[in-house]
DRENDO-1510 file (C-alpha; in Angstrom, 1 decimal, always signed):
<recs>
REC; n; res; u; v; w
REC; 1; UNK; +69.4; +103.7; +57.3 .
REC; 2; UNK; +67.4; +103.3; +60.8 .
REC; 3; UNK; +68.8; +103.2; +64.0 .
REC; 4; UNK; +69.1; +99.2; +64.5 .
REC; 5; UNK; +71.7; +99.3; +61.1 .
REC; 6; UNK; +73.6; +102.2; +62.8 .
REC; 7; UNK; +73.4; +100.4; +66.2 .
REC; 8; UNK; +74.6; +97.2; +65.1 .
REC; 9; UNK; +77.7; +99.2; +63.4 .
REC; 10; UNK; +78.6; +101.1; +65.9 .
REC; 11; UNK; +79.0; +97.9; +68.0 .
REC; 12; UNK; +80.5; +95.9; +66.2 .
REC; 13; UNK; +83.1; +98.1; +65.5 .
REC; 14; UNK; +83.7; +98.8; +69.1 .
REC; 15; UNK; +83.8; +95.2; +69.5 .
REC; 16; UNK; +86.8; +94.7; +67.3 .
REC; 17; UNK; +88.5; +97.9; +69.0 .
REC; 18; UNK; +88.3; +96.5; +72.4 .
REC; 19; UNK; +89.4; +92.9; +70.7 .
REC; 20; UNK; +92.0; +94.1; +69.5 .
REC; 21; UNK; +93.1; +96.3; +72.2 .
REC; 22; UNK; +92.7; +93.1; +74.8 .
REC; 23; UNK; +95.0; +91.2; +72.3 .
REC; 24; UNK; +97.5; +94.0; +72.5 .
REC; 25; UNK; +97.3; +94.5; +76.7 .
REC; 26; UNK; +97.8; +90.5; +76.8 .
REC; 27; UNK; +100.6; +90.5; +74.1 .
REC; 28; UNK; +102.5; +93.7; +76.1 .
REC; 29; UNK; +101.6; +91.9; +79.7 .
REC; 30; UNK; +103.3; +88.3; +78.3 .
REC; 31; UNK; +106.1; +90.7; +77.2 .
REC; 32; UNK; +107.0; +92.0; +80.5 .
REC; 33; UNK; +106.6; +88.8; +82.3 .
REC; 34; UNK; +109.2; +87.5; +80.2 .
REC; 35; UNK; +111.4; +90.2; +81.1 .
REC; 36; UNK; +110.8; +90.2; +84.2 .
REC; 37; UNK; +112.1; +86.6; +84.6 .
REC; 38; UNK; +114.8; +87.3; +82.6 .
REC; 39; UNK; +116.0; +90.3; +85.6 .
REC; 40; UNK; +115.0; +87.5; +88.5 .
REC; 41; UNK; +117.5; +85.0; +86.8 .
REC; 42; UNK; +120.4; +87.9; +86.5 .
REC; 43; UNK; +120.2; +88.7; +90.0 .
REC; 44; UNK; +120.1; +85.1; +90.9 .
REC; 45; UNK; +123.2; +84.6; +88.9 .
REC; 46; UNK; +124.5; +87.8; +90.2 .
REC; 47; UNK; +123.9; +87.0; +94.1 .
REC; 48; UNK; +125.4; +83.5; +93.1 .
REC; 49; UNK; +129.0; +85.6; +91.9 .
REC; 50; UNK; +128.7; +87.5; +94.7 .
REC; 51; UNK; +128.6; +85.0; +97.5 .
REC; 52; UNK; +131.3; +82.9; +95.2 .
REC; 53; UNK; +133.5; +86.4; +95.5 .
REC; 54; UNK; +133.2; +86.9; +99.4 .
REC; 55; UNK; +134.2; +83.0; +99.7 .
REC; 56; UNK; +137.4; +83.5; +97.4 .
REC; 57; UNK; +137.9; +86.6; +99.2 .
REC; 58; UNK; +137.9; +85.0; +102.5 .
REC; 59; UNK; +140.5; +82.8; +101.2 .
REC; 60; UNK; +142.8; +84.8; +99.6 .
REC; 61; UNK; +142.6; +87.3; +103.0 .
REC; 62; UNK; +143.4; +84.1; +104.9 .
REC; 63; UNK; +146.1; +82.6; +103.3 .
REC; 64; UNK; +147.9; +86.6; +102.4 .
REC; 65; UNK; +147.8; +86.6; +106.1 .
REC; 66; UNK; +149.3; +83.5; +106.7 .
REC; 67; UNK; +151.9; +84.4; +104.1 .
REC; 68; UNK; +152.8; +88.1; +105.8 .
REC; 69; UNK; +152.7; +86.3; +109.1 .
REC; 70; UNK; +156.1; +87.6; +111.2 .
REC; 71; UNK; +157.3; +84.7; +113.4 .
REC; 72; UNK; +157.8; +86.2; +116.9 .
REC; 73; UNK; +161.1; +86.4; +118.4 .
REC; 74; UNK; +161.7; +84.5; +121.3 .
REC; 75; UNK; +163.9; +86.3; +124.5 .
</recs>
């Protein structure tokens, strides 16, 4: 075997190792892309309930009060 036969082995192996480790790297980076959408739409949702909450709460404060309201005696 001379050294242009060894050569061309030991690239083309490496070749396929780095192929295949690219395909992997893409695969893992397409992975956590899609999770990382995933969180930005919970925490849209969640800010949505949130801001739907403090409006309900305002509400509820306001009418609890006009409820407990004590009409004032008049001297």
């Amino acid at each position: 075997m001379d050294w242009n036969w060894a050569l061309t082995i030991i690239i083309g192996t490496s070749s396929i190792v780095v192929a295949v480790i690219t395909l992997a790297v893409s695969l893992i980076n397409k992975r956590f892309e899609d999770m990382n959408r995933r969180f930005e739409d919970i925490n849209r949702r969640i800010d949505s309930l949130e801001r739907r909450m403090e409006t309900e709460l305002k509400e509820i404060k306001y009418l609890l009060y006009k409820l407990l309201e004590v009409p004032h005696k008049e001297e």
